[in-house]
C-alpha positions as CSV (number, residue, x, y, z in Angstrom):
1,X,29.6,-38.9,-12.5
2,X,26.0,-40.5,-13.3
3,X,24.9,-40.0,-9.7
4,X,26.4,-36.1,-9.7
5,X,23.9,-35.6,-12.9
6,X,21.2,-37.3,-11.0
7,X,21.9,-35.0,-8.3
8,X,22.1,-31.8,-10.7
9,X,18.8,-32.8,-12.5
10,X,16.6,-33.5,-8.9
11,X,18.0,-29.7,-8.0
12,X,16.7,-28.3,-11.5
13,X,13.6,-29.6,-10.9
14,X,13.1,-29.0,-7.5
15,X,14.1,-25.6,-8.7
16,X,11.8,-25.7,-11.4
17,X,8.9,-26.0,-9.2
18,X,9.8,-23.7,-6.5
19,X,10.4,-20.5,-8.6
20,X,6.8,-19.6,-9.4
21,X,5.9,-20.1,-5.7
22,X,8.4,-17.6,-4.5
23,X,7.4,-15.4,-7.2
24,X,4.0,-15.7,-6.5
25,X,4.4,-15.0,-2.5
26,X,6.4,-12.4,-3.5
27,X,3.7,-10.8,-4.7
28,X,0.7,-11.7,-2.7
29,X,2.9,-9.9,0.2
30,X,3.8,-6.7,-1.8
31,X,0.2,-7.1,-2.3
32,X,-0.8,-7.4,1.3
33,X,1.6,-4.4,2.2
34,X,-0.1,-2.2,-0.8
35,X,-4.0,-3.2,1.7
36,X,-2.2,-2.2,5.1
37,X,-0.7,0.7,4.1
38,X,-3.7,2.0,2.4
39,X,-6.1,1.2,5.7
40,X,-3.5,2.9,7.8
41,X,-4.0,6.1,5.3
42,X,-7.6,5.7,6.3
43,X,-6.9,5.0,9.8
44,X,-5.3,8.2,9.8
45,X,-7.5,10.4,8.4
46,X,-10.0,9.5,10.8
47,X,-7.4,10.6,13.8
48,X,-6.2,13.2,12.1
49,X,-10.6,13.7,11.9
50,X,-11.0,13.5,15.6
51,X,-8.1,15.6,16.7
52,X,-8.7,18.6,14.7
53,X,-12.3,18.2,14.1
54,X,-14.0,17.6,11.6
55,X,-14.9,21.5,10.5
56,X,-11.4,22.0,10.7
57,X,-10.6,18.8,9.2
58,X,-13.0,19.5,6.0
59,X,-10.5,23.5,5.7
60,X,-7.6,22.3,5.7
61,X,-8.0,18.8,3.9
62,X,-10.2,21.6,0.9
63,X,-7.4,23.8,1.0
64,X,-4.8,21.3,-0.1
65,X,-4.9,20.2,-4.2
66,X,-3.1,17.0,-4.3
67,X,-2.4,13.7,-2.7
68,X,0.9,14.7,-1.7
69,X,-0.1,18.0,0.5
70,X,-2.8,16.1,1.6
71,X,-0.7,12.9,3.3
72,X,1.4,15.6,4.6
73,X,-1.7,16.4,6.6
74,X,-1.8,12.4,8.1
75,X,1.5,11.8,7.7
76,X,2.2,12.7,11.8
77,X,-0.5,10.0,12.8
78,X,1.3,6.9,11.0
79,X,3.7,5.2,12.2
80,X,7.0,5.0,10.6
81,X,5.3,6.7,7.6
82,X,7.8,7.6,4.6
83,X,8.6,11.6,3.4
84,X,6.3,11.3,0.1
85,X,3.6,9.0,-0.3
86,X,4.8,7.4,-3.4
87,X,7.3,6.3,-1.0
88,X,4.9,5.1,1.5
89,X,3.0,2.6,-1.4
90,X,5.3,0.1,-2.3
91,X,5.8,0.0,-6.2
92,X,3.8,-0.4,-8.6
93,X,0.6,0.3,-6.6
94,X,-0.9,4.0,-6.1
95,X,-3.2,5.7,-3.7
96,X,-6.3,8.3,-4.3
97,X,-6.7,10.2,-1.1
98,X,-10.5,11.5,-1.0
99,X,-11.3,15.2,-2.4
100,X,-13.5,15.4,0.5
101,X,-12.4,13.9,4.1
102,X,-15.6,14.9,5.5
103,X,-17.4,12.2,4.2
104,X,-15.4,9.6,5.6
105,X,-14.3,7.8,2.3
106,X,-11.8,5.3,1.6
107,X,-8.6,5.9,-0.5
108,X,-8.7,4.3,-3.7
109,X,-5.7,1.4,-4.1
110,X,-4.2,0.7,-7.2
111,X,-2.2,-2.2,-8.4
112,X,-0.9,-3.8,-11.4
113,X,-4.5,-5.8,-11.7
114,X,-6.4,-2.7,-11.5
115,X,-8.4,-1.6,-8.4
116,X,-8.1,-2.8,-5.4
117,X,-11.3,-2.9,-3.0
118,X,-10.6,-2.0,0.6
119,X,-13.3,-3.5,3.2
């Protein structure tokens, strides 16, 4: 019985320890996933850029209002993107698409620490 507890007690702690760590890698990746998926946006908008030109690019980009019409422009140049972009951007983190694609600016990330910087 003594050695069961032992046993029991060594598990608890071990426990004990391990929880923040997964909890914490847990969100470093969801983290990670929030960066990729926002540099594939950008990635994007540069092809979608060079396909249509960037004229072109600049009308159609101006003549959509929101985020939403606007990764519906991209969406064709991600791979496995999702149907929305809310769905795209894992939760808890959200995306800015640039007013202007012309200029060639990042998307502004999100997350539940603020605002992310993308290099």
């Amino acid at each position: 019985m003594v050695e069961m507890i032992a046993c029991v007690s060594v598990i608890g702690i071990i426990a004990f320890l391990a929880i923040p760590s997964i909890t914490r890698m847990r969100s470093d990746s969801e983290r990670n996933l929030a960066i990729s998926r926002a540099e594939s946006l950008n990635l994007a908008m540069t092809t979608y850029i060079q396909i249509v030109g960037r004229t072109q690019a600049a009308l159609n980009w101006a003549s959509r209002t929101n985020d939403q019409q606007r990764y519906e422009l991209i969406r064709d140049y991600i791979a496995y993107a999702e149907p929305t972009l809310t769905s795209y951007m894992p939760q808890d983190y959200g995306i800015r698409l640039p007013s202007n694609i012309a200029t060639m600016t990042k998307a502004t990330l999100t997350g539940p620490s603020g605002t992310i910087i993308l290099y």
